[in-house]
VEXLUMLO-931052 format. One record per residue: residue in three letters; x, y, z of N, C-alpha, C, CB in turn. Coordinates in steps of 0.001 Angstrom, whole numbers, plus 500000, padded with zeros to 6 digits. Glycine has a CB too. Layout:
REM residues N
["ALA",[X,Y,Z],[X,Y,Z],[X,Y,Z],[X,Y,Z]]
...
This chain:
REM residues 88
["UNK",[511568,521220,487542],[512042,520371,488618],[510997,519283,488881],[512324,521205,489906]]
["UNK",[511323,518068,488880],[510663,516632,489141],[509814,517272,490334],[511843,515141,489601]]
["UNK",[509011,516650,490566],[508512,516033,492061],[508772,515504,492895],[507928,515499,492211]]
["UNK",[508983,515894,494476],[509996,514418,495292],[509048,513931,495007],[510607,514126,497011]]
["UNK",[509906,512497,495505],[509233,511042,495988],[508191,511227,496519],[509918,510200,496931]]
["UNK",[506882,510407,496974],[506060,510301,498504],[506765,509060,499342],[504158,509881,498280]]
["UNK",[506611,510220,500543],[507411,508848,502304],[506094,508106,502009],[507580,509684,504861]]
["UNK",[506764,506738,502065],[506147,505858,502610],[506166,505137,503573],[506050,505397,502131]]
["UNK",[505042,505138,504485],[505515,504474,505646],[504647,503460,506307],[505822,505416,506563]]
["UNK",[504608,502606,506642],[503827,501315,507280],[503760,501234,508934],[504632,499898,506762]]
["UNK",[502163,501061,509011],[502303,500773,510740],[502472,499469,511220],[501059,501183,511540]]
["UNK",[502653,499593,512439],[503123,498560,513443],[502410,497131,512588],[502424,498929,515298]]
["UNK",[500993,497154,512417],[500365,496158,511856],[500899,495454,510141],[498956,496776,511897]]
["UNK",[500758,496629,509470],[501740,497022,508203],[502958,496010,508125],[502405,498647,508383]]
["UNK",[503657,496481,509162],[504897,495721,508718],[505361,494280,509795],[506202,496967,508720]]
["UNK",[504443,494018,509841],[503791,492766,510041],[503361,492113,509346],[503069,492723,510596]]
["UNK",[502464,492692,508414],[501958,491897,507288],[502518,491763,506202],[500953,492205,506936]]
["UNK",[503536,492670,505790],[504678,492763,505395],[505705,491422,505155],[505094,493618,506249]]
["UNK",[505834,491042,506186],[507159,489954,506808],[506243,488769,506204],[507594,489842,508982]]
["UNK",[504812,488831,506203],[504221,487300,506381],[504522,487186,504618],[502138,487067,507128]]
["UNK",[504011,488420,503836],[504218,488273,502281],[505666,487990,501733],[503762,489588,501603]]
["UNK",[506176,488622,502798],[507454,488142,501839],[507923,486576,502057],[508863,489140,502212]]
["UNK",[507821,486079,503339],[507782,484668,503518],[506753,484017,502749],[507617,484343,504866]]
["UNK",[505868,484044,502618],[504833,483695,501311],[505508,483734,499980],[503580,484794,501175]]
["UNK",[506042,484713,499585],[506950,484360,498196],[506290,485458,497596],[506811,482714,497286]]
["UNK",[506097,486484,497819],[505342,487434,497354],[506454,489099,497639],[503704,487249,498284]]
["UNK",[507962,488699,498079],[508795,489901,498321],[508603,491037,497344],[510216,489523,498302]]
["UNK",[508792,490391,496054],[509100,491491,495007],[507967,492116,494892],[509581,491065,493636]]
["UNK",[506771,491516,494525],[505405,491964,494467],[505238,493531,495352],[504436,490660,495160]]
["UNK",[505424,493285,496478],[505435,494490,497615],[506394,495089,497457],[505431,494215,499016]]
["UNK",[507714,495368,497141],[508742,495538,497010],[507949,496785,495488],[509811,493988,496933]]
["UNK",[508022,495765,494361],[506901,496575,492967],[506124,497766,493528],[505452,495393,492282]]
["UNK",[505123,497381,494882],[504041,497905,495339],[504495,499308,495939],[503371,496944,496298]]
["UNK",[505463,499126,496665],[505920,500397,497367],[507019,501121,496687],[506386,500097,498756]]
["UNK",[507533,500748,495165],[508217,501773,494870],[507395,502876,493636],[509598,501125,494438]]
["UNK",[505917,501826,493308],[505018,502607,492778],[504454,503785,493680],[504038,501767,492350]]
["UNK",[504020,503532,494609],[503310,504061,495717],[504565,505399,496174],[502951,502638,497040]]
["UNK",[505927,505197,496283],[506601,506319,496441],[506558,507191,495356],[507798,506063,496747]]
["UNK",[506716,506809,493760],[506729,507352,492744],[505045,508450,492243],[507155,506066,491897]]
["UNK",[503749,507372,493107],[502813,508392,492327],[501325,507179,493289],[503065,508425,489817]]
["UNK",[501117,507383,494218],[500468,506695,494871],[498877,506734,493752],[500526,507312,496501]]
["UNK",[497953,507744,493306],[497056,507153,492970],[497424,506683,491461],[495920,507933,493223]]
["UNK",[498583,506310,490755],[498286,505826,489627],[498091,504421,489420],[499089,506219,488910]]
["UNK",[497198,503863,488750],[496702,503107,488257],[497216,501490,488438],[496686,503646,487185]]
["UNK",[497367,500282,488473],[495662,499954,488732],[495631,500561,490484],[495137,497704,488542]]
["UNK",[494640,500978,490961],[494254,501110,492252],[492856,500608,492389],[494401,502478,492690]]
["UNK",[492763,501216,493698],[491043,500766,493471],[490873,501719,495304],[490512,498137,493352]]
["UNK",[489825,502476,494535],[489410,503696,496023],[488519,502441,496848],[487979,505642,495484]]
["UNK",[488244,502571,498232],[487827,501420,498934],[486600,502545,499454],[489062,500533,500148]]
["UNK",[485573,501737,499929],[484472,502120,500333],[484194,501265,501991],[483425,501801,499055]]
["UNK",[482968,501734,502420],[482647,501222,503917],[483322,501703,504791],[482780,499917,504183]]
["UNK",[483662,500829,506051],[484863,500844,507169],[486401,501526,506461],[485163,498986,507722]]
["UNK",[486229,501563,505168],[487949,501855,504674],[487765,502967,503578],[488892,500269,503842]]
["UNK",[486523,503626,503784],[486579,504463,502582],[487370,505647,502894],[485203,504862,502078]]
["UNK",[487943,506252,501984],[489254,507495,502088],[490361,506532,502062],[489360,508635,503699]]
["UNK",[490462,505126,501831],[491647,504124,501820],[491833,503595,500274],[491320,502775,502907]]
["UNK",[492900,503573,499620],[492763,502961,498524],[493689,501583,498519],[493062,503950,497463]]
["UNK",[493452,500559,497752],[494494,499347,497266],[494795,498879,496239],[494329,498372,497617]]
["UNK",[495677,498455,496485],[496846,497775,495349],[496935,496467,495559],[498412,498298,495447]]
["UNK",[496705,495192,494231],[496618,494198,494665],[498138,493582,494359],[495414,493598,494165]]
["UNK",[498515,492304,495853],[499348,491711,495800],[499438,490282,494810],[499475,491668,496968]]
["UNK",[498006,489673,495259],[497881,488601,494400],[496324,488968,494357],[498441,487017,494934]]
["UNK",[495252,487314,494205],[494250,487307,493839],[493471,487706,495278],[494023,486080,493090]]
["UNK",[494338,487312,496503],[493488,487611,497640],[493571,488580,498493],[493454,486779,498319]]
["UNK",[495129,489006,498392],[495511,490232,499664],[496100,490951,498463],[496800,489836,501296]]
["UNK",[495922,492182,499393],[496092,493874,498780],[496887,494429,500257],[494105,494966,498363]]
["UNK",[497720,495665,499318],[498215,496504,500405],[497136,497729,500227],[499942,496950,500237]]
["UNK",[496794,498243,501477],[495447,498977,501714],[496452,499933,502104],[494104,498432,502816]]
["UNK",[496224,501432,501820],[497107,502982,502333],[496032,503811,501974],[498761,503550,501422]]
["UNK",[496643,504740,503094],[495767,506338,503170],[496678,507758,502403],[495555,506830,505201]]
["UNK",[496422,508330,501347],[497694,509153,501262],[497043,510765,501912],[498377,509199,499355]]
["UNK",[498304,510537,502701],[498128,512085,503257],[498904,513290,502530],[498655,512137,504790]]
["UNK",[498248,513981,501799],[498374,514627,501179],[499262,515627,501238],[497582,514778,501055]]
["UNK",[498750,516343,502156],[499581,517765,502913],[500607,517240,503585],[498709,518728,504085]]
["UNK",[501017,516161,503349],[502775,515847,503645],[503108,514612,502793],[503225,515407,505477]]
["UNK",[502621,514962,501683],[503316,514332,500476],[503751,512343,501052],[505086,515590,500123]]
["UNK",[503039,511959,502045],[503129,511173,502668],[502148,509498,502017],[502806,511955,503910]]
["UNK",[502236,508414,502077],[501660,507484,501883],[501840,506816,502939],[501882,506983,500879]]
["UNK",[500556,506409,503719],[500780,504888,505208],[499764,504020,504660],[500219,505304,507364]]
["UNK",[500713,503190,505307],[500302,501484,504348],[499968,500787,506018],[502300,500306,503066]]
["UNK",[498203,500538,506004],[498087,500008,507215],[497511,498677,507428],[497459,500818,507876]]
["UNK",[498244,497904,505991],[497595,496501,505669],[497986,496395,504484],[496067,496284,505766]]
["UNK",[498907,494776,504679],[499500,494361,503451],[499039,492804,503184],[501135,494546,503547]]
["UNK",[497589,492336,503743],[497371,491174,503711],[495533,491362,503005],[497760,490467,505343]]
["UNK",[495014,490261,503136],[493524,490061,503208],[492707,490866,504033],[493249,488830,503596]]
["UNK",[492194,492027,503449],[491127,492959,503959],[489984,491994,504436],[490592,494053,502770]]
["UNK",[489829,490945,504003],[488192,490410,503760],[488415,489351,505033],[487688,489497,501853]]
["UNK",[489520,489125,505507],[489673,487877,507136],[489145,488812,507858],[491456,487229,507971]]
């Protein structure tokens, strides 16, 4: 038997930043981003984050913003709490 999916889910901030990418022209990109992230959150490319965000990993949208998520494990869960420029 497969594996479910992982929930993915975005906070208040999240899907906010969300709305700005897809008006940017960047829909599908995130759209790509979160059906990887349901299918198998740490596979590849990722990148584990360190500092203020370490235990956070990202996925890049373009050359400047990344969607940044925490996967919670013990509920098969992924939250996405930033879908823009970590570095503003």
């Amino acid at each position: 038997m497969p594996d479910r999916p992982w929930r993915v889910f975005y906070t208040k901030e999240a899907l906010k930043d969300r709305e700005k990418v897809i008006e940017w022209g960047w829909g599908e990109k995130i759209r790509s981003i979160g059906r990887a992230l349901r299918e198998n959150p740490y596979a590849p490319p990722r990148e584990k984050l360190v500092g203020e965000l370490k235990g956070a990993y990202s996925k890049r949208i373009n050359r400047q913003h990344r969607v940044i998520y925490q996967i919670l494990e013990e509920d098969r869960t992924v939250k996405v709490v930033s879908a823009w420029s970590h570095y503003e």
